[in-house]
N, C-alpha and C positions, 0 to 999 in steps of 0.2 A: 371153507375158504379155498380149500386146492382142490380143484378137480382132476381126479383120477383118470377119466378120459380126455382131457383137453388135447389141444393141439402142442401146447408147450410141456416140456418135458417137467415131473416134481421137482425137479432140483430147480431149474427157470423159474417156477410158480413159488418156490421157497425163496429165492433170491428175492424176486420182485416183493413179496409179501415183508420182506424181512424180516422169515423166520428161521431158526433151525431148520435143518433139513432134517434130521432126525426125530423131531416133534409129529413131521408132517406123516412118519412110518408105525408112531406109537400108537398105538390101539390100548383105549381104556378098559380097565379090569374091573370089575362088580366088585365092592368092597364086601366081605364078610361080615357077617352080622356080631362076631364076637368084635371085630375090627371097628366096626361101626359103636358099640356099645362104649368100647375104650375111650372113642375119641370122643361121646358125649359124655361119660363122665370126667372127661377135661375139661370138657366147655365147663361143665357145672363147676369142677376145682375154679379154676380161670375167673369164673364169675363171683362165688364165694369169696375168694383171695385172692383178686386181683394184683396183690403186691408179689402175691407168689412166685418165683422162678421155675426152671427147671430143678435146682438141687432142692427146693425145698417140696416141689412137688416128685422129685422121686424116692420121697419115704413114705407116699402115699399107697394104697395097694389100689389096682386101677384091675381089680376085677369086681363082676360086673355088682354080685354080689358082695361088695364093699359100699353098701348102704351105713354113713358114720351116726352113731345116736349115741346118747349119754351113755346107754347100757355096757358099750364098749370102751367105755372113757380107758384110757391107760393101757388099753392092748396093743395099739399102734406104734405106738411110741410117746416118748415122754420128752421133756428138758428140764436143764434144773439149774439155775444162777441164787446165786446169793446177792445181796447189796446191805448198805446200811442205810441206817435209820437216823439222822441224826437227834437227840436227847439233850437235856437242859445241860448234863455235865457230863459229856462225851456222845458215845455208839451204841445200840444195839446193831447185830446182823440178821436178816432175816434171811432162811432159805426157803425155797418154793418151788413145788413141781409142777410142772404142768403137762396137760394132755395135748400132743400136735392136733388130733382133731378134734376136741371141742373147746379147746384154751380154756377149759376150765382150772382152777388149782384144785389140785389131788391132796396136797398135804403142803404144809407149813411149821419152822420152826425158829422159835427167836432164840440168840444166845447171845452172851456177852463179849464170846470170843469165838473166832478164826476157825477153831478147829474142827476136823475132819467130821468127829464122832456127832456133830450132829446136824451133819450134813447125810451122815450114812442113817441117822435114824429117819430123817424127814424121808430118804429113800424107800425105805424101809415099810413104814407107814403109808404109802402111798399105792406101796405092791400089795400089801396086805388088803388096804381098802378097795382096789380097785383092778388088780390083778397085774401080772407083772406083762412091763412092754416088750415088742420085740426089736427095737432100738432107743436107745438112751442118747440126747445130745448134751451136754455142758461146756464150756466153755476151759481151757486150761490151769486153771487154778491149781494150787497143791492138792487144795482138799476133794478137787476132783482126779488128779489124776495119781495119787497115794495106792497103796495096797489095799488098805482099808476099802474106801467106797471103788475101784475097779475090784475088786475083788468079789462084793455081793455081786453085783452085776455077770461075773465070768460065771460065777456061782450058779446064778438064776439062767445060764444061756444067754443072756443078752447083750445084743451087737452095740458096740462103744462107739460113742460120733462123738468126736473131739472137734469145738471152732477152730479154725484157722486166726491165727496171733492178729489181732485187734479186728478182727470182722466180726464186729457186733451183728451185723447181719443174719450170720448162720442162726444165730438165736435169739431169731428180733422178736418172738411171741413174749420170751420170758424178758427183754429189755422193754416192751410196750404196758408188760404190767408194771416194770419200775418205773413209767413214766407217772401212770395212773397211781402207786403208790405214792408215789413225791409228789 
């Protein structure tokens, strides 16, 4: 569009054009091929999970060699919600973990109550079967944020991702199972 040698000076040629004038001095860069690599494996995220964000896609690992398959189930990262069940005369709760990349459930446990211990064993079970993540998200509960189940987790090294108070969002994988449950 601007000619370098014209009669009219770049800055004239950038008015008239109306563009930047500092556009018209920028010289493109060859993108890197690691660089290049990164940004097709977003496209792929992007496409896979369209629903996905930025916060949800950055507990993805975007190197290049982050090819996601079953084999890996549980290494990436997990999440873990409880809900109930409703029953002819009252609740079970059920807790359930899941894998961020292949939503699959890792482990499951039904109880008749609240409390923490078997929320820590479905954890538990989940690490055993499938190897432990390198972040955990659950949502604020007691029985999530207790000594008890933060404590395995510190234990195993692994990084705590607490939702933000009523954004279902942060952990729409394991509320999309509770849809599917109910």
């Amino acid at each position: 569009m601007v000619d370098r040698g014209h009669d009219l000076s770049i800055t004239r040629q950038a008015e008239v054009f109306e563009i930047s004038r500092g556009s018209v001095y920028y010289l493109p860069r060859l993108v890197t091929s690691a660089d290049l690599a990164i940004m097709q494996r977003l496209d792929r995220l992007h496409l896979e999970f369209p629903f996905a964000g930025s916060r949800m896609l950055r507990g993805q690992d975007l190197s290049v060699s982050a090819a996601r398959s079953g084999d890996r189930a549980g290494q990436s990262g997990g999440a873990m919600d409880i809900n109930y069940i409703p029953m002819a005369r009252g609740f079970v709760y059920l807790a359930a973990v899941l894998d961020w990349a292949t939503r699959r459930v890792l482990s499951w446990r039904l109880s008749i109550t609240m409390e923490a211990a078997f929320c820590v064993e479905t954890l538990e079970d989940a690490m055993i079967r499938h190897g432990k993540p390198e972040i955990f998200n659950t949502d604020q509960g007691s029985q999530f944020t207790g000594a008890a189940f933060t404590g395995v987790l510190a234990s195993h090294g692994i990084a705590i991702s607490m939702d933000g108070k009523g954004a279902w969002r942060d952990n729409v994988f394991v509320e999309r199972l509770w849809r599917s449950v109910k």
